[in-house]
N, C-alpha and C positions, 0 to 999 in steps of 0.2 A: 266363582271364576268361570268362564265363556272364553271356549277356545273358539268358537265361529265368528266369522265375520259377519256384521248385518247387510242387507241387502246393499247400503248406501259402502260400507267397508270394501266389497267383493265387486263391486265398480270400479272402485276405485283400485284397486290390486289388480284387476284388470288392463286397467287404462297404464299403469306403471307395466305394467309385464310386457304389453305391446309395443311401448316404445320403449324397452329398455331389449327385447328382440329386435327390433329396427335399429337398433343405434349402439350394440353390446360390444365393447370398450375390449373383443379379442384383440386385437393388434397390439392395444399402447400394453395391455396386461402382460400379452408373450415380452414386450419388450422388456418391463419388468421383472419378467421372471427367468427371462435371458440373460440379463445381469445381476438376478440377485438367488441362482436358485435353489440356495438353501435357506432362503430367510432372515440371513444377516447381515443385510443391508449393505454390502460391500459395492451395491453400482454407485456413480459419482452422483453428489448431493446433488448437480445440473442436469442427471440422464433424469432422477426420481422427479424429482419437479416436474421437468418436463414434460413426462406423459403426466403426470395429476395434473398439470395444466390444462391439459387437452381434453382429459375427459371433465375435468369442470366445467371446460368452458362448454362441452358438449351438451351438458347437462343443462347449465345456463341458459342456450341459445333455446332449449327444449320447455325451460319453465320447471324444472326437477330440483334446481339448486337452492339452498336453507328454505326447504316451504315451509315451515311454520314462518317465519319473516313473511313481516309485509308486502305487496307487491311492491310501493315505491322503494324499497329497500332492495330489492334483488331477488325476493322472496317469491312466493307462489300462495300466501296464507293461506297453507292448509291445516288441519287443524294437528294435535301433536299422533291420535291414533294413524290417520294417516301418514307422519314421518314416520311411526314405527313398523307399516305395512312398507312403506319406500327400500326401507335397512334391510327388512327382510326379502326383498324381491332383488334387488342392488347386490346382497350376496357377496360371493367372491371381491368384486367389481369395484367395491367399497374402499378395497386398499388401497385404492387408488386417489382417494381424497384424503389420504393419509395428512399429508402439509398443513391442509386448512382445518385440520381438527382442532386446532387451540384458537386460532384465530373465530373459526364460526362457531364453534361451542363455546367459546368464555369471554374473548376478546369482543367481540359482535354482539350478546347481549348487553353487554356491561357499557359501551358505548349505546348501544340502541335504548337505554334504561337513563343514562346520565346524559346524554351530548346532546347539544342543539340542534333543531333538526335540520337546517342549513348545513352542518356536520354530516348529520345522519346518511341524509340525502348523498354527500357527497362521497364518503368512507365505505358506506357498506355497501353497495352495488357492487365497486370493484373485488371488494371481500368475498362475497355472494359467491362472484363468476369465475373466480380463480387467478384474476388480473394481480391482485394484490395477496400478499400473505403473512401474516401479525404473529406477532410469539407475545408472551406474558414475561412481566420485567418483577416478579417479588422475592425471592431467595436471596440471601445473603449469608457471605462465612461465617460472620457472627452471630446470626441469628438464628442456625440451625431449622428447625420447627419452628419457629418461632416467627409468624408471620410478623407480626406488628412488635418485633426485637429489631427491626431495623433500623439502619443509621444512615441510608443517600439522601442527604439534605435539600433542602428546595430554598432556597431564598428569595426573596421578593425584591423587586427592582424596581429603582423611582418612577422606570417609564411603563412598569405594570407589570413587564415579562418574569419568567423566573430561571434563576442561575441555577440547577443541579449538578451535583458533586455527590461521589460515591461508587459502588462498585453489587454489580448482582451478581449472580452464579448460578446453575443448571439450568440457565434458559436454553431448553429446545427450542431449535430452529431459526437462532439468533443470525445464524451467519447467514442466511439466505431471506430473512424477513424483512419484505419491508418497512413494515409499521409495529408498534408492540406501545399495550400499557404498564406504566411504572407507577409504583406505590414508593413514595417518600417522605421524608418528615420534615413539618415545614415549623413544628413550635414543639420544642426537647424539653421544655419546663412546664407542660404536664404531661400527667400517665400516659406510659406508652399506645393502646388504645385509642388516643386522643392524639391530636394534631399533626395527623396523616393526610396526603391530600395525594389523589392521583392524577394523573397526567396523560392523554395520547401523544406517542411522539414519531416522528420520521427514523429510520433507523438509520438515515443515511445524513444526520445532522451532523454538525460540525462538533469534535468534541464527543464521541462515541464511539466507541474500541470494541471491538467483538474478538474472543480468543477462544478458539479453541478447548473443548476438553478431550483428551486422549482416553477412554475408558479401558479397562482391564481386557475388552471383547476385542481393542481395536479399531472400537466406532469412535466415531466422533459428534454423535449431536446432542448435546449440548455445549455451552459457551460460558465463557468469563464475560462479562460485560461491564467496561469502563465510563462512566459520566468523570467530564473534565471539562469543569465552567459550559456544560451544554443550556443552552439558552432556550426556553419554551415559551410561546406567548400567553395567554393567560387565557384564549380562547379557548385551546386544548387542556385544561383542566376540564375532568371528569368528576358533577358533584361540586359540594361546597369546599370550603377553605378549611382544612380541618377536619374533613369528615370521610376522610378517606378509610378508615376501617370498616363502614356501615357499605362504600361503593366494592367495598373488597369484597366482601361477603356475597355478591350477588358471583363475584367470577369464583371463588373458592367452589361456591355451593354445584356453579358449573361444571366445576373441574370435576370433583369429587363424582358427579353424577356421571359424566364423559366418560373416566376412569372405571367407574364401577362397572360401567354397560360393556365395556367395551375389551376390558380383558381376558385372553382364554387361560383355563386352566392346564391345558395340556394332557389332559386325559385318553385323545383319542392320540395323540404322537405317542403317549405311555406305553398305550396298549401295542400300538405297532412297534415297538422296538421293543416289546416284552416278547411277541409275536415270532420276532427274527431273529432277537440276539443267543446266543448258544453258551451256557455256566460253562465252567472250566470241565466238568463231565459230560457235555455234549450234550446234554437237552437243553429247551427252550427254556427263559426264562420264566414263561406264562405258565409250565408244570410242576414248579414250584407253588406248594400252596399258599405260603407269605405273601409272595408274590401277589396270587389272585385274591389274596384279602384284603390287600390294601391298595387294589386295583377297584375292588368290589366298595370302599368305603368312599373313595375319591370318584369315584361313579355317581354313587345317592349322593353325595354334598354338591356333587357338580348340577347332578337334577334337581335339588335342594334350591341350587342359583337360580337355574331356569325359569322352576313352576314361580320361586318368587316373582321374577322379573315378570312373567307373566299376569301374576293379581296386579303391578303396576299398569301393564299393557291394558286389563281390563276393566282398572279405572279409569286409565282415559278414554277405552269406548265409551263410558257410561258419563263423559262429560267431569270425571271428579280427578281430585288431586291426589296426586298417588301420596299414601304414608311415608313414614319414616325407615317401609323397609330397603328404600333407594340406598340408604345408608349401608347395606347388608352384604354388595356385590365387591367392592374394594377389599372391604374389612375380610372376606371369606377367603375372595377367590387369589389374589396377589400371596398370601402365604402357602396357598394350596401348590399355584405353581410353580415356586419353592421347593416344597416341599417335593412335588412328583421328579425334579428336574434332578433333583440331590440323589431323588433312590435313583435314576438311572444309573447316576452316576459313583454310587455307592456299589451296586452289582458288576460293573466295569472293574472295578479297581484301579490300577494305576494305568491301564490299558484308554480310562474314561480320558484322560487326560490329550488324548490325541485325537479326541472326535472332535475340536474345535471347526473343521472344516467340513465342507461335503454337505450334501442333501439327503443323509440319512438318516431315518427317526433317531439315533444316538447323539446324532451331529445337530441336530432341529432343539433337543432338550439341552444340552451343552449351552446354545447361546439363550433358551429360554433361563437357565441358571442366572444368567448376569441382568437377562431385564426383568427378572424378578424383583431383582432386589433392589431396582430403582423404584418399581412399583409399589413394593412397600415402604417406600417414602414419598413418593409424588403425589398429590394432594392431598397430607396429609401422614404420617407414620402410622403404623397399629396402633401405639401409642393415643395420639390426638384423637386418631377415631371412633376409640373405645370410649376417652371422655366427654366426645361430644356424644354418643350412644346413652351414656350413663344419666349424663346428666339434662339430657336436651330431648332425650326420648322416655327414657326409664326415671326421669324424676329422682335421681338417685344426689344427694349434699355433693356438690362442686369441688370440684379439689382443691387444697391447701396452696394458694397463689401469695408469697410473700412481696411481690411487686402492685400489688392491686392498690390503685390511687397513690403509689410514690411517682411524683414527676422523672419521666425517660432521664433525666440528665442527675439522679438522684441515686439512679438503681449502679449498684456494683458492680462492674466488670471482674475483678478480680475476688479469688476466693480468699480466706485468708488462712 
């Protein structure tokens, strides 16, 4: 492992530091954090946008925006060491591209991999620069975890287009996205696996219902989303007719990866409200020795994330493909933050239950409690991720699948 930069890295970190001093996104950030500043995303979905608009486009105008992407695509091709010199110079700053994280990390490959380039050309530049913004269309009530349990149908039509019908669920960023892909099933008599096919669509097509979800925090992003008789033409298929589970896999593998890189555990918001807050006998919570043990354990597991992340950072200096320990930052870190957010609120007592507001480390772990526990389902449960770990990493007999080769339209809905 090589924490230094090579001569050609340290250029380049350079070169990003200097115009990200010329051009450092204070203004749209305070405005951000004027209306949001405890972190709970309470400014209006149109204030947030709007400054990530601006500093995308900032970034854009500058050549900073998706550099691993191609040039004709909106990109900078840089290589992937250098996007992880960018994250880490971009800093703070970063939140602020918040919007276009599903679109340019899952959405953006997964067209840039299947679509035509007549497509390519046209979708991802606006994607790129902030112009445009995509959400991801797979969840379903029925299907739980279960990507390829779903049921929004695709039909084929004499004049080639296709009729979709069905309904998704937790798409973040539904209501305010333009564009989003949709995974649906276009032949129910065979195995589920099989006769998936996916789609790019306009979100603003005729015949698509976007609703709201109200969560327990009081947020609201994510959406119900309705297809009813929505019509696609056969150009926007992504991939072959039917082989939509193999074009999934490339946005899943995105997501998972997006996800893992990118979530905190909350260790340092721990420490400060261990720091401040005062036990019913008037010392700090940090004087407590429990306390400092399991501040002390979730500290090493936290650096435990880091150094990982790091052997991946320093396979891409060295030109190679980072291992399977990608897999390791979701599966860790999303229970971890769980976990820290609970003892806060376990040393509170009934007292915890009033921190919901405010910009105090009490208040900060409060709302980290509920995006925990999305986390630990969003690409992915503990669950799936242990099995794909077992058997896809550790070569470990596959699990007991009693649906395997029954055609979709075979398999039982009901228990008996």
């Amino acid at each position: 492992m090589n924490f230094d930069d090579t001569p050609q890295e340290a250029e380049f970190r350079k070169l990003a530091r200097t115009w990200i001093e010329a051009n450092r996104p204070d203004d749209l950030l305070a405005v951000l954090e004027a209306l949001n500043p405890d972190g709970s995303k309470k400014a209006s979905t149109a204030d947030i946008v709007r400054v990530s608009k601006a500093w995308q486009k900032r970034k854009a105008d500058g050549g900073w925006a998706c550099l691993t992407w191609p040039k004709e695509y909106g990109g900078r091709a840089a290589t992937p060491i250098q996007r992880v010199i960018w994250d880490q110079e971009e800093g703070a700053y970063g939140q602020l591209s918040q919007p276009f994280a599903i679109g340019q990390g899952m959405c953006g490959p997964t067209v840039m991999a299947y679509a035509d380039e007549d497509t390519k050309r046209r979708l991802l530049p606006p994607l790129a620069s902030g112009e445009d913004v995509w959400c991801q269309l797979f969840s379903e009530p029925a299907g739980g975890s279960d990507v390829a349990g779903l049921r929004t149908r695709a039909e084929k039509q004499d004049n080639g287009d296709w009729l979709i019908n069905g309904q998704k669920i937790w798409t973040t960023g539904a209501h305010f996205c333009d564009y989003g892909i949709v995974i649906t099933r276009n032949d129910p008599t065979v195995p589920k696996h099989k006769g998936l096919t996916m789609f790019w669509l306009d979100m603003k097509s005729p015949g698509v219902e976007v609703r709201p979800i109200k969560q327990a925090s009081g947020h609201s992003g994510f959406n119900e989303v309705y297809f009813t008789n929505v019509r696609i033409p056969d150009s926007q298929r992504l991939g072959k007719v039917g082989d939509g589970w193999n074009v999934s896999i490339t946005t899943l593998m995105n997501e998972r990866f997006s996800i893992g890189a990118r979530v905190a555990t909350g260790v340092p918001e721990f420490f400060d409200f261990a720091s401040s807050y005062r036990m019913p006998d008037g010392t700090l919570a940090i004087e407590d020795a429990s306390v400092r043990a399991r501040l002390a354990t979730w500290a090493s597991r936290s650096n435990g994330l880091k150094y990982t992340a790091y052997r991946a950072i320093s396979a891409l200096s060295r030109g190679e493909r980072p291992g399977p320990e990608n897999s390791i930052g979701k599966l860790v870190s999303a229970p971890m933050m769980q976990d820290i957010a609970m003892a806060a609120l376990d040393l509170q007592g009934p007292e915890g239950a009033r921190t919901i507001d405010g910009a105090t480390p009490a208040a900060k772990l409060y709302q980290q409690l509920y995006h925990a526990i999305g986390m630990r389902i969003a690409g992915g449960t503990d669950e799936v991720m242990r099995n794909i770990i077992a058997e896809r990493v550790l070569g470990l007999p596959a699990d007991v699948r009693v649906d395997k080769d029954v055609p979709f339209n075979k398999i039982p809905t009901k228990g008996r």
